[in-house]
N, C-alpha and C positions, 0 to 999 in steps of 0.2 A: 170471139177471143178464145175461148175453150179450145173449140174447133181447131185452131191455128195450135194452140199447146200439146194437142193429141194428134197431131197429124204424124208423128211419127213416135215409136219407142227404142227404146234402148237396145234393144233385143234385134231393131230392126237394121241396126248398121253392116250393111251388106259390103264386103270390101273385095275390088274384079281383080281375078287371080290374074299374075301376069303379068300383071300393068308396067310400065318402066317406072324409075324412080319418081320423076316429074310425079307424073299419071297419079302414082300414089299416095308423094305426096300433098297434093290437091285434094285428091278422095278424103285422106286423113285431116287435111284443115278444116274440109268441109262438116267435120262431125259437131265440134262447138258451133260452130258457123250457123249453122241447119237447124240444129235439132234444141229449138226453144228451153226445154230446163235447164242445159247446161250454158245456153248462152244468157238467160237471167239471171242465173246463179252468178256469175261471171261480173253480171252488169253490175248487179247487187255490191260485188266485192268491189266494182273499181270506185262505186259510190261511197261505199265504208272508207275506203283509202283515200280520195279525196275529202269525205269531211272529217278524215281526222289528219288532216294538213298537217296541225303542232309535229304528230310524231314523226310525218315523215311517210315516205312508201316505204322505207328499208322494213320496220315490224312486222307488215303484212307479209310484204314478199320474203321474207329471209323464215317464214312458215309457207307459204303458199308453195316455192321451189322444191323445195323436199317434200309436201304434200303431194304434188306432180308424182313424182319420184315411187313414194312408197302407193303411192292409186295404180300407178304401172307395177309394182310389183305384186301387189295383193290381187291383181287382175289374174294371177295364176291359180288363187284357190277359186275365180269363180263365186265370191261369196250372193248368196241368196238377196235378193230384191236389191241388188247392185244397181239397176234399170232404175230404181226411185232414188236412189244416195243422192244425186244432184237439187231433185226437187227441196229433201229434207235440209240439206249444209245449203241450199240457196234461201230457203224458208229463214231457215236461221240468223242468215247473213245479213239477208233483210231486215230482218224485225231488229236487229241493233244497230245498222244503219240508221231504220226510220227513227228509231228509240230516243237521239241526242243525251244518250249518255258520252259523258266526258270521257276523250281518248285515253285508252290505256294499254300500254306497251302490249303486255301477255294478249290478251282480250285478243287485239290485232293480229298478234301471230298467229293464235290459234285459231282465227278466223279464216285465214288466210289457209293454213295447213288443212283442216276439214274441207274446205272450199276445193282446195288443191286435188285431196284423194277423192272428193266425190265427182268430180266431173270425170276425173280419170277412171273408176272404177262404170261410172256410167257410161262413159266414150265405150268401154271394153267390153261391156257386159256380150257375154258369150264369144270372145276372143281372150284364150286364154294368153299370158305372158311367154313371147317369143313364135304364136302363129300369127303372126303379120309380118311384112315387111319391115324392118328399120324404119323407111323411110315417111312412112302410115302414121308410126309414134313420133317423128318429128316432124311431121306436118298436124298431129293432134297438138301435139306441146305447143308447136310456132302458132297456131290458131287461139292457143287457152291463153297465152303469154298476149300478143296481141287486144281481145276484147280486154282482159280486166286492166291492163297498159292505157289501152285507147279509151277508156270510159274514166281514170282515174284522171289523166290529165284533161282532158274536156274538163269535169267537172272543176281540178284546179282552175284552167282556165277561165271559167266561168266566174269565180270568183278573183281572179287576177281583172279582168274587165270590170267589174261589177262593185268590186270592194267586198269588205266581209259585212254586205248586206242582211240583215234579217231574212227581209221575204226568200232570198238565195237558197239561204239556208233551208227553210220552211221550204220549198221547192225542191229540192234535191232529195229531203226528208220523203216526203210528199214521194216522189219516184218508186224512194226503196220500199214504202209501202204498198204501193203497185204493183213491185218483183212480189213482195209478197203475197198478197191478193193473187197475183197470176198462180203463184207455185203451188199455191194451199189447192187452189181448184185440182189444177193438172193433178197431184198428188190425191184429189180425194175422185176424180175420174180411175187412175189408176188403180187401186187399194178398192176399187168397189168388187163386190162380190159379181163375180160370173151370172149370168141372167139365164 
């Protein structure tokens, strides 16, 4: 499992000069898609959003959008261990997912919004704002948009079949714990000292 979280880094998002739009934007979906912290992180947040149903997707997503947003803008200063931002707002994501604290609006948003800038600030790490293609950042966005979309209604779903079962609940808990446990490793692989 390790193995599979460190197979690649942030640092390592190589993007082929040239490419037609297609071409690139594929390359650019492929970044959440690929590269496990940002797509845990992700998984984490559609989980949040699905077990907090009451409120709604609107609280997450109406932080997560402009999180996107300002993760693509502050990809221009480059900021430092931008490459771990994902693992930490997925760490995070997680452990209030797993938590079964009761939904609450703010909470949501600003879940959603760190969630938003860290994956984009990890997507980017070493691609500063404006050296890529257009079409790179909207095949990262359509990719980021995508999993946390695709994992929130599963998990509704799941409870549309099922009812608002216990063990459900306890299960889907249970997952985000998982994201966690994965990210805390990757992250402390990462942050180890040079050998």
């Amino acid at each position: 499992m390790a193995a599979a979280l460190l197979a690649t880094r942030a640092a390592a998002h190589e993007f082929t000069a040239g490419a037609d739009q297609y071409a690139s934007f594929v390359e650019g979906a492929s970044v959440p898609l690929s590269w496990p912290p940002a797509l845990v992180c992700l998984i984490a947040l559609g989980i949040l959003t699905g077990l907090w149903y009451r409120l709604g997707a609107r609280p997450v997503f109406l932080g997560f959008l402009p999180g996107i947003a300002v993760g693509i803008a502050l990809s221009t200063f480059q900021p430092a261990l931008a490459g771990v931002a994902p693992h930490v707002a997925g760490l995070c994501v997680a452990l209030l997912a797993a938590s079964g604290l009761a939904p609450q609006r703010a909470l949501g948003t600003a879940a959603g919004f760190v969630a938003g800038i860290a994956v984009m600030l990890g997507a980017l790490d070493e691609h500063p704002f404006g050296s890529l293609p257009v079409s790179i950042y909207v095949g990262i966005c359509f990719a980021t948009l995508l999993i946390a979309v695709a994992t929130t209604a599963l998990v509704r779903m799941s409870f549309d079949r099922w009812g608002e079962a216990k063990w459900l609940d306890i299960a889907w808990r249970t997952g985000a714990s998982w994201c966690a446990a994965m990210l805390l490793l990757a992250l402390a692989f990462e942050l180890r000292p040079p050998v």
